[in-house]
C-alpha positions in Angstrom: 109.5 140.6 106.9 107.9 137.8 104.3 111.4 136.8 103.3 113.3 134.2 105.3 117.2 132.6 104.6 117.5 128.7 104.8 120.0 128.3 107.2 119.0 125.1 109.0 117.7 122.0 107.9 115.8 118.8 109.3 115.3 115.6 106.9 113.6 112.4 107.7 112.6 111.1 104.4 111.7 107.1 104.0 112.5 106.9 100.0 116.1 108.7 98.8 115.2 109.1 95.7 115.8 112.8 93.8 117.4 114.3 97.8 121.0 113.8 96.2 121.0 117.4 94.2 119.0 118.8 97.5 121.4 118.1 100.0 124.1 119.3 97.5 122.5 122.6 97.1 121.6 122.8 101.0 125.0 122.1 101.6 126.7 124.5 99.1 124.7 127.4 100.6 126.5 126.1 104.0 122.9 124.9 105.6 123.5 122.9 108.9 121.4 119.5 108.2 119.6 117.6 110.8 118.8 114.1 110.2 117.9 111.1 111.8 118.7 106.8 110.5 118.7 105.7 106.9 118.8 109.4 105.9 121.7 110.3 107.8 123.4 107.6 106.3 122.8 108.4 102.9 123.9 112.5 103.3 127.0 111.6 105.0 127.8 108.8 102.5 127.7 111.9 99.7 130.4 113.4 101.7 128.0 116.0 103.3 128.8 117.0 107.2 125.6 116.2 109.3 124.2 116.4 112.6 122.3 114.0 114.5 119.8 114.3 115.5 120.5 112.2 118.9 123.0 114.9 119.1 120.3 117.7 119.3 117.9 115.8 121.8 120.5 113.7 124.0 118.8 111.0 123.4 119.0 108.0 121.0 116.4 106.6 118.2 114.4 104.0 120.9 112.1 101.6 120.2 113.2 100.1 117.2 112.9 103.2 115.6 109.7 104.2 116.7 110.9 107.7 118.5 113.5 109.9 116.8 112.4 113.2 116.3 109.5 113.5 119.0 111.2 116.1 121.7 111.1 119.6 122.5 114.5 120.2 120.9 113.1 119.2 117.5 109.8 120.6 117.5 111.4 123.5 119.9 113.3 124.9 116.8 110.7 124.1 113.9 107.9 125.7 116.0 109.0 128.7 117.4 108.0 132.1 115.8 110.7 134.4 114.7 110.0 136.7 117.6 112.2 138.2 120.6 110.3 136.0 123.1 110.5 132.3 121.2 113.9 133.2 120.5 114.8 133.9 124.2 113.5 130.8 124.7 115.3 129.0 122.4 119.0 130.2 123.4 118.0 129.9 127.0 117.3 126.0 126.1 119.8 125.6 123.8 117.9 125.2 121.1 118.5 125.5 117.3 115.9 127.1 115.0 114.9 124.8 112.3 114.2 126.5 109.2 113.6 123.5 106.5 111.9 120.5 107.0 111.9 117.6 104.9 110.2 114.7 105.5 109.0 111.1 103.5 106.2 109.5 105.3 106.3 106.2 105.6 104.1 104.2 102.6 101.2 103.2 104.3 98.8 103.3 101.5 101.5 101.0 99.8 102.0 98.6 102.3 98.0 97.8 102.7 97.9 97.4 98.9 100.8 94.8 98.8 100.1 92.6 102.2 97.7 91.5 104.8 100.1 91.0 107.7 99.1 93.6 110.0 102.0 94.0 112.1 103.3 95.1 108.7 100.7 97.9 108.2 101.2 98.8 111.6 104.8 99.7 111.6 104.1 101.6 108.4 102.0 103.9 110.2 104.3 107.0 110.2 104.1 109.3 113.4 107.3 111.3 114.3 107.0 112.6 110.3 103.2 113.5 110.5 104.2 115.3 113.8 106.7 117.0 111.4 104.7 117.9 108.8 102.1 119.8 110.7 104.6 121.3 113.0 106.2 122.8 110.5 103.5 124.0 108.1 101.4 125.4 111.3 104.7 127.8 111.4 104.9 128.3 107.6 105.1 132.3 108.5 108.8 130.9 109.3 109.7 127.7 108.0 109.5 126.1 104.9 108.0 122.5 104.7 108.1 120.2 101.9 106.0 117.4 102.9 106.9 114.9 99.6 109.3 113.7 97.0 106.7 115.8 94.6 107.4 119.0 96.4 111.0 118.6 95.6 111.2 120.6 92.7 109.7 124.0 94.5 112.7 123.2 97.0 115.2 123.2 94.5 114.1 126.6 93.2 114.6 128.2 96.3 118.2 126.9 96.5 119.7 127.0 93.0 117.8 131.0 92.1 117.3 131.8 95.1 120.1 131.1 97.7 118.1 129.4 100.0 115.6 132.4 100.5 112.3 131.5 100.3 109.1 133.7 100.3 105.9 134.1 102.5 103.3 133.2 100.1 106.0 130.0 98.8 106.0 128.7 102.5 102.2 129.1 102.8 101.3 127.1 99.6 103.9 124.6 100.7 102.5 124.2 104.5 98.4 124.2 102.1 100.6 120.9 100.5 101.8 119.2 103.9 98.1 119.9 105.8 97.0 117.6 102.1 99.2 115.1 102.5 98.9 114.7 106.5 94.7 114.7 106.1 95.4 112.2 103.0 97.5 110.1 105.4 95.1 109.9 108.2 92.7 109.4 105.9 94.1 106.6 104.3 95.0 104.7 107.9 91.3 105.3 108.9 89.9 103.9 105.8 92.1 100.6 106.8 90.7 100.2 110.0 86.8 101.3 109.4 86.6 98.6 106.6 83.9 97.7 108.4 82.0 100.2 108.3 81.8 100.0 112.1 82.0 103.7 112.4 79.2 105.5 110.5 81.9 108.1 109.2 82.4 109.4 105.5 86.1 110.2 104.5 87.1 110.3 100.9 90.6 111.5 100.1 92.4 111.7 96.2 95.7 113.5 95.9 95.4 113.1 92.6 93.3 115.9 90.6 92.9 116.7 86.7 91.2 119.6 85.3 88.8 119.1 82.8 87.8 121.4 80.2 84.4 122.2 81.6 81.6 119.7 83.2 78.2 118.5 82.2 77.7 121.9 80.4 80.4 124.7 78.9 79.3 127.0 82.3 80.1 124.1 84.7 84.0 124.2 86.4 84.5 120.3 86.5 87.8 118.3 88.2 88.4 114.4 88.4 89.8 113.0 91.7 91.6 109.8 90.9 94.1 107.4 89.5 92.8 107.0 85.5 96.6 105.5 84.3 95.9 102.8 86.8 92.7 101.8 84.4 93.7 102.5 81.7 96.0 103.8 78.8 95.2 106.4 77.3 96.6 105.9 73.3 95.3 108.3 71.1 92.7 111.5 70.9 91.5 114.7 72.9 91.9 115.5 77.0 88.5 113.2 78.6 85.7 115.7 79.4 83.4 115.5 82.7 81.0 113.8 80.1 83.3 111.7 78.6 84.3 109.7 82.4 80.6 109.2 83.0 80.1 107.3 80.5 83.2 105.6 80.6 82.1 104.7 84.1 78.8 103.3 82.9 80.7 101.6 79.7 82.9 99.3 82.4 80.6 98.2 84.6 78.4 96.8 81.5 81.2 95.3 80.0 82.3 93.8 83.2 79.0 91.8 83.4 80.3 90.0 80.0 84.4 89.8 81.0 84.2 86.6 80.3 81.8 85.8 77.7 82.9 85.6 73.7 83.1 88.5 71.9 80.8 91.2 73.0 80.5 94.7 72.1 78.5 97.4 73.9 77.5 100.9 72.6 76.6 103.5 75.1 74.9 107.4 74.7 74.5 109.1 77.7 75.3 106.4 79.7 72.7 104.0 78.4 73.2 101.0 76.0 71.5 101.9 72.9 73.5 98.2 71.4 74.7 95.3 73.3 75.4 92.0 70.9 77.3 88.9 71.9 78.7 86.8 69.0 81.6 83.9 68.1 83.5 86.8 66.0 83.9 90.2 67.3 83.3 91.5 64.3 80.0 89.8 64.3 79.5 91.7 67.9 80.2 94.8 66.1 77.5 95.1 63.8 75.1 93.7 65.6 75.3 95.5 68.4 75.4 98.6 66.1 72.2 97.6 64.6 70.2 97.7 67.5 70.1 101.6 67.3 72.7 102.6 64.7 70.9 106.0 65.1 71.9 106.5 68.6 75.4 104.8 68.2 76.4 108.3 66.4 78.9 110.1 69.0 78.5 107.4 71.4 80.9 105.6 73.5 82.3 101.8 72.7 83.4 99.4 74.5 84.5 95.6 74.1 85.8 92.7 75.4 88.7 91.3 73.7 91.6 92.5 72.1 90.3 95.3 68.7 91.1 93.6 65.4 91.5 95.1 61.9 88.5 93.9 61.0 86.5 95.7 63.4 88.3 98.5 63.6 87.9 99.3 59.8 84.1 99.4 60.0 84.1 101.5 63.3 86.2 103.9 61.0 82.8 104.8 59.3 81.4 106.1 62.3 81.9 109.2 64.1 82.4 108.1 68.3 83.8 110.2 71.2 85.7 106.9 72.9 86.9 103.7 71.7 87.6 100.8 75.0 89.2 97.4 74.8 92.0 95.5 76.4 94.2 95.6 73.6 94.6 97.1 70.2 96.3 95.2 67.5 98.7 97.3 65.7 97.4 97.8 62.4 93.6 98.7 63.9 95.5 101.3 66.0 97.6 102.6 62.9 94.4 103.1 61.2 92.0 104.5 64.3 95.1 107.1 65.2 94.3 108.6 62.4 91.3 110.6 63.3 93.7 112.8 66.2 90.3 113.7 68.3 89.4 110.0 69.2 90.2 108.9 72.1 91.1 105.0 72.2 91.7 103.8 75.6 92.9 100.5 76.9 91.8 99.1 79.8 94.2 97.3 82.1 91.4 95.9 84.6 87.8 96.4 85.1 87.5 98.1 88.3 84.4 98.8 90.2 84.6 100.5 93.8 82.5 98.2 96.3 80.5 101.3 97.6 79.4 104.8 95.1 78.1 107.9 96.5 77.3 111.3 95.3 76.6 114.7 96.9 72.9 115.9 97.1 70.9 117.9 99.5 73.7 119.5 102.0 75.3 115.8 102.2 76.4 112.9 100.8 74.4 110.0 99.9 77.4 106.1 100.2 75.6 102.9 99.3 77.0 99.5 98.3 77.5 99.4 94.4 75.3 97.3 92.7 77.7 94.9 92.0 74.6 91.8 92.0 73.9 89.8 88.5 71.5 87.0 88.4 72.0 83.4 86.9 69.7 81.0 85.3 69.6 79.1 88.3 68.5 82.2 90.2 66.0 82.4 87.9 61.9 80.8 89.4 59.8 80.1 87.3 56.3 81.2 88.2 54.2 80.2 84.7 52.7 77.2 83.4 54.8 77.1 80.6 58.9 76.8 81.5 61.4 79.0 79.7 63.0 76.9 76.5 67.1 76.8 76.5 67.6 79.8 74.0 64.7 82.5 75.8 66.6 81.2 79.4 69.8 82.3 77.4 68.1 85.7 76.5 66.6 86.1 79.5 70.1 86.5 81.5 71.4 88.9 78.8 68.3 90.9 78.7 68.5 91.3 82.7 72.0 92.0 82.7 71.0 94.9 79.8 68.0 96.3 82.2 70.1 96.7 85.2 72.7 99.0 83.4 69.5 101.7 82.4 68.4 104.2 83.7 64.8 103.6 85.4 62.3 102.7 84.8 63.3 100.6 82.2 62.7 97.5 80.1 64.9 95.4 78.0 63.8 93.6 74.9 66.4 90.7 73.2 67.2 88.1 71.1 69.7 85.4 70.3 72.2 87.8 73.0 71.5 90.7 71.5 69.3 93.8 72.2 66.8 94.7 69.9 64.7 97.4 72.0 65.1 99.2 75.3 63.3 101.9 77.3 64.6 104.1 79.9 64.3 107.1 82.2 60.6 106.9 81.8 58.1 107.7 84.6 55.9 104.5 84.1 56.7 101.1 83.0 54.4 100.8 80.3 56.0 103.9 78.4 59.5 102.1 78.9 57.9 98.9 76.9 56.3 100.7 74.4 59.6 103.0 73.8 61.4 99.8 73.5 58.7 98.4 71.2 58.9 101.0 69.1 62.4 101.4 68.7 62.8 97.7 67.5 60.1 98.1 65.1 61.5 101.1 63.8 65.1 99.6 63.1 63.7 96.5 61.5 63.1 93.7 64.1 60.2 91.7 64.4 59.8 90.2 68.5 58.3 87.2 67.7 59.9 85.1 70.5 61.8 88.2 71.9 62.6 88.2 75.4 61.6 91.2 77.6 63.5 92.1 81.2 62.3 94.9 83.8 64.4 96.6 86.4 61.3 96.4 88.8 58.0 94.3 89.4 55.1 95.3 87.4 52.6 97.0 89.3 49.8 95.6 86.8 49.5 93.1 84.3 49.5 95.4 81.6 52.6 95.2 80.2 52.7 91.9 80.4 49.5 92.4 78.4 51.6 94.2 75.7 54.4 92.2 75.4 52.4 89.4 74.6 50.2 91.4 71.9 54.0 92.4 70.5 55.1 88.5 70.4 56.9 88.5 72.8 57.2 85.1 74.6 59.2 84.8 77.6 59.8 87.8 80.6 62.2 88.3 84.0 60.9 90.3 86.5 62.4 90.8 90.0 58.2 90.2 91.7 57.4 91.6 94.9 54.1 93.5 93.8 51.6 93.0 95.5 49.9 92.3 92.5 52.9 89.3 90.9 49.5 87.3 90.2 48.2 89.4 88.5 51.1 89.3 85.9 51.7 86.1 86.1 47.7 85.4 84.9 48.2 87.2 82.1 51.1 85.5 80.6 50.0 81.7 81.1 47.0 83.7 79.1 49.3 84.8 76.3 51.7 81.6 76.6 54.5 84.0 77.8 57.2 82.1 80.2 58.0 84.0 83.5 60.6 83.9 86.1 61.6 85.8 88.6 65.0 86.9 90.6 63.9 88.4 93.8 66.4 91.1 92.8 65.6 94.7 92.0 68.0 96.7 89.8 66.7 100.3 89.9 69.4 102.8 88.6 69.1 106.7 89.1 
């Protein structure tokens, strides 16, 4: 038999909002209700009869609280199986079945988010409802289990259609929703007290899924894990693709490196700046970012760092984009970029970077520390004859912060804060320079008194070679070859300033 009547009910919930029309219903199809504190309150106060549950067990809440529903007569009835010799057990005892459980854990998650006071935390570690949870959905063939406030609406289709009668495949999918939020829960309390690191363990839990409409390619299933509303608002255009959040991802942690500078602008492709541009106007930003590869910039994803203005907004118009980012849109620019339905504009509420990535390869998963590391000018040591003048020093910070957002090998040429060239994703340094050089040259700069940036040390002095034949006058490097001499020879030969950060920025 898959069917099973609701004819008794336990419910320990710690928020009471949406249980008014449950209990109603329960109580209309003359369900006995269980319940326990605070939630016994608030069913009787609705006029409902209830039971306590110290009336069940003999035995009062103890411990401020701390055990309620933790005794055989609870777990007796929610865990028996519907069978001749679990039931003779359960009238010899005296024990009730249970047939609905309801339960509201405690907001853990919440509570660390909001305080640091760890008695706090503590007493927000929910046991007697986690007990609860499992009990019940290890039984599902018998009981129903509804495990959240977001599993209230399944509930109340089984009471107002269905007169309490719920079926087997219903109970199973509910007890597959109260094993996700028990793991999620342990998950969470873990993750509090392994912030260390301490224990070399990898746990990742996100309740929170949205399909998207395929992933890197059309044949690819693809879901996202995660809270997006809490980034960001979402005001115009199509669903995000698996694409789309990649470069999204890169797009914020580039822009971050400038949160507080003037106006910048930053176009990406493929998760790679192909125009970066700091100005005094944003509009200034705009098209000078967009002319360091206005090529590229077709279909790309931008990003900036202060509120959009008209201005702006009517020259992106021209171009055909997949995302639009800032902080703020000013009414009229987002009257005019709503237009175009398929654009997504999204506003960021905060620029959010996790303090550790990782990513499944192999049969594992790979957890580092996010590179979350920018050099200043007084990082900066300068290994040449000739010293740095105030602009190229200028340059030379924007350029590095540039390199260490693409993909390696790279290099990174600039001038006056903006970039002019770059190189990535090539499998020697000295085609990522002459990539870079090349696509200056071809969108109409000259790099006399350019500045150039590399993610890593040069193995050889030949690029610096290059960059000096290219007029380029001033270089960051993180050294550590072997061979740092060797570079720095050749540009006191070429009158190129050098420094160094002692930091490597590699990006896979």
């Amino acid at each position: 038999m898959t069917s099973r009547k609701i004819r008794s009910a336990l419910i320990s919930v710690y928020h009471k909002e949406g249980l008014g029309p449950i209990v109603d219903g329960l109580n209309k199809l003359g369900v006995t209700i269980y319940s326990t504190g605070g939630t016994e309150t608030f069913i009787r106060d609705r006029g409902i009869e209830v039971v306590p549950v110290e009336e069940l067990t003999g035995y009062p809440s103890i411990l401020d609280g701390r055990v309620k529903t933790l005794h055989p007569k609870v777990h007796g009835g929610i865990l028996a199986k519907r069978e001749e010799d679990h039931l003779l057990q359960l009238a010899q005892l005296e024990i009730p079945e249970i047939d609905l459980v309801i339960v509201d854990l405690y907001p853990f998650e919440e509570t660390v988010a909001n305080t640091e006071e760890e008695d706090l935390i503590i007493e927000k570690i929910d046991i007697g409802g986690i007990a609860l949870i499992r009990a019940a959905a290890k039984n599902y063939r018998d009981v129903v289990i509804v495990p959240s406030r977001e599993d209230y609406a399944t509930l109340q289709q089984i009471i107002d259609k269905r007169e309490g009668v719920s079926e087997l495949e219903e109970r199973r999918q509910l007890a597959r929703r109260g094993f996700a939020v028990s793991s999620h829960y342990d998950t969470a309390i873990f993750t509090y007290f392994n912030e260390d690191g301490a224990l070399p363990v990898f746990k990742r839990s996100e309740m929170k899924a949205n399909e998207l409409r395929y992933g890197e390619n059309p044949h690819q299933e693809a879901t996202f894990f995660g809270r997006l509303n809490e980034m960001f608002t979402k005001l115009n255009g199509k669903e995000l693709s698996y694409n789309n959040l990649v470069d999204i991802d890169a797009a914020v942690a580039l822009i971050k490196e400038f949160e507080d500078a003037d106006p910048t602008f930053v176009i990406l492709k493929h998760t790679n700046a192909c125009g970066v541009a700091v100005r005094p106007t944003q509009l200034e930003a705009w098209k000078a970012a967009l002319a360091g590869d206005p090529v590229s910039a077709f279909g790309g994803i931008l990003i900036t760092n202060q509120p959009l203005e008209l201005s702006v907004a009517q020259e992106i118009d021209k171009l055909f984009y997949e995302v639009l980012i800032a902080p703020d849109f000013t009414d009229s620019a987002l009257e005019l970029l709503s237009k175009k339905k398929n654009r997504v504009l999204l506003q960021y509420h905060h620029l959010q970077q996790q303090s550790a990535s990782f990513k499944s390869l192999l049969n594992g998963v790979i957890v580092q520390d996010t590179d979350l590391q920018t050099e200043s000018a007084d990082q900066f040591e300068i290994v040449t004859e000739r010293q740095p003048t105030g602009r190229e020093t200028a340059d030379l910070v924007f350029a590095n912060k540039c390199a260490k957002h693409l993909k390696s090998n790279t290099i990174a040429l600039a001038r006056d804060n903006q970039l002019i060239g770059m190189g990535c994703g090539q499998t020697s340094r000295v085609d990522a320079l002459k990539q870079a050089i090349t696509k200056a040259r071809n969108f109409g700069f000259k790099l006399d008194d350019a500045v150039m940036a590399s993610d890593a040390f040069f193995p050889f002095s030949d690029c610096v070679e290059i960059a000096g034949d290219a007029g380029i006058t001033a270089v960051v490097q993180p050294g550590g070859s072997i061979k740092d001499q060797d570079s720095v020879k050749a540009a006191n030969a070429a009158n190129i300033a050098m420094v160094m950060t002692g930091v490597r920025h590699f990006k896979h």
